[in-house]
N, C-alpha and C positions, 0 to 999 in steps of 0.2 A: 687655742685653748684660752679660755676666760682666764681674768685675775681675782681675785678677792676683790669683792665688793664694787668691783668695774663691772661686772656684765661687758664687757669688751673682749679683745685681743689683747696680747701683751706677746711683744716681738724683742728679743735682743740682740742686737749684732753690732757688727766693728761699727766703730764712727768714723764716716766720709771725712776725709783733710775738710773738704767745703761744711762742716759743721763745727769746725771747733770753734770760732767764733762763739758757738752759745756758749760753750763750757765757760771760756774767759767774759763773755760778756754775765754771765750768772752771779758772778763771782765781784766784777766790776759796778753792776747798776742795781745789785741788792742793799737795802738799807743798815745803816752801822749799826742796829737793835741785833738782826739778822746775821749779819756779820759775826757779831757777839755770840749770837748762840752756837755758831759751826767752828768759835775759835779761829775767828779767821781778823786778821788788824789790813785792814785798807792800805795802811802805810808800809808795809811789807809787798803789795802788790806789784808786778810789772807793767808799763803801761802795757795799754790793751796790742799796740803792735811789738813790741817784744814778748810778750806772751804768744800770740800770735806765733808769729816767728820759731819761736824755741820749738814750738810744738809741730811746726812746719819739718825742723831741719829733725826731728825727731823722728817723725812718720815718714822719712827718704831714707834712715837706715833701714838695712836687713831687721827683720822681727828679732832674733836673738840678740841684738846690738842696742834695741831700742831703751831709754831709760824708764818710758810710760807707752802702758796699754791702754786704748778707751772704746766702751762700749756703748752704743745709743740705745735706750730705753725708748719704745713705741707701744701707743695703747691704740687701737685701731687706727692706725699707718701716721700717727701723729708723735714729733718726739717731743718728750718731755719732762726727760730726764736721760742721764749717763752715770755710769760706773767709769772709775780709770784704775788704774795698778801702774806703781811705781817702786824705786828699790828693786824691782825685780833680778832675780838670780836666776836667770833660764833653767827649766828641770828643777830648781827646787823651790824657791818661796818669793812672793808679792806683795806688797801693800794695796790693799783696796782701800778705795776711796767710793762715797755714795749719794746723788744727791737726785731730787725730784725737782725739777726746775719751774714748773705751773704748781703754783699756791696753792688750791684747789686743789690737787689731784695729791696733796700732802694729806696724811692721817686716814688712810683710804685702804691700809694694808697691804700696797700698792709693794713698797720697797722690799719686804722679807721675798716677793715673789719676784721680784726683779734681780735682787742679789742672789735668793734659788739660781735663778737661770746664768747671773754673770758665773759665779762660782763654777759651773760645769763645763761653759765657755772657757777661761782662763786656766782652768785644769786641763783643760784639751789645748791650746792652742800654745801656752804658754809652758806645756809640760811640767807643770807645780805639782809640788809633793802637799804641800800648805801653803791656805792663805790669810794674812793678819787685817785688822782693820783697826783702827785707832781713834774712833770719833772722841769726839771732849765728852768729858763724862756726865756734865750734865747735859749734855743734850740727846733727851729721853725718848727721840721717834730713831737713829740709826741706831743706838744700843738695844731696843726693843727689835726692832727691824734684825739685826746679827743674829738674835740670840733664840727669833722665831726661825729662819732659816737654818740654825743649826751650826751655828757658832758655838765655841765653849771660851767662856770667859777663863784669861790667862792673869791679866791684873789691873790697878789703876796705879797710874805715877804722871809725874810731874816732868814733861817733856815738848819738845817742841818737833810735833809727830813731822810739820814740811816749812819749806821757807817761808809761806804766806802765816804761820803760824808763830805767835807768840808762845812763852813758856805757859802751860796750862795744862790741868789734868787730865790725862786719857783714860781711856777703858780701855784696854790691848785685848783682843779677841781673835782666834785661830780655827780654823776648819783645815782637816787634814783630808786628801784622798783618798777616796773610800770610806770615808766616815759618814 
């Protein structure tokens, strides 16, 4: 099935151990303007092989043990973006997290159908009752992105949603099962 405004494919599924690499390298070799905008401070970051690592020793537990889910995002068999979910409670709630990794394929309408499809993923795989997301509030492509897939906005505060993350304000958003 096409995405909005791709005329392409759009594929979701688990992300390979041999790809996490991009997730942490995304996160690593983006510039501190960009950084800025996802709330994310450089100086909170793991080097790239402790990261690396974490996420290694993470994806050898059993799925209900794990502390983070991640999904690879493909637009005709190319990836270019992932979803993760952390915090998780097996059977009942996750943190989603969202990002489109190639520039270009940003503001594209691209992410509301990607979270679509993680969403239905993570409620099946992860047995979730609800799922939250917490982007920084100003930044206006994953809050628009949530709230076209069918998120409902729960609030904004002043929090430090993961460790890469300084104090800064969120937009906390929830989609429940069956909703």
């Amino acid at each position: 099935m096409g995405g909005p405004a791709s005329g392409g494919e759009l594929v979701v599924r688990p992300l390979r151990l041999d790809e996490f690499g991009l997730r942490v390298d995304y996160f690593r070799q983006s510039s501190d303007e960009y950084l800025a905008k996802l709330g994310v401070d450089r100086e909170l970051m793991p080097s790239r092989e402790e990261w690396v690592g974490y996420y290694e020793e993470d994806f050898a537990r059993p799925l209900a043990e794990r502390e983070t889910y991640h999904l690879g995002w493909e637009l005709d068999g190319r990836l270019i973006g992932f979803g993760s979910t952390d915090n998780i409670e097996f059977g009942e709630q996750a943190f989603m997290h969202l990002h489109i990794v190639e520039e270009p394929r940003r503001g594209q309408g691209l992410g509301a159908e990607f979270v679509r499809r993680s969403v239905e993923h993570y409620f099946q795989v992860l047995e979730l009752r609800r799922l939250f997301c917490q982007p920084n509030a100003y930044n206006v492509a994953p809050n628009r992105a949530l709230q076209r897939a069918g998120f409902r906005y729960v609030l904004t505060a002043e929090m430090e949603p993961t460790v890469i993350n300084p104090l800064q304000p969120i937009t906390r958003w929830v989609i429940e099962r069956g909703a």
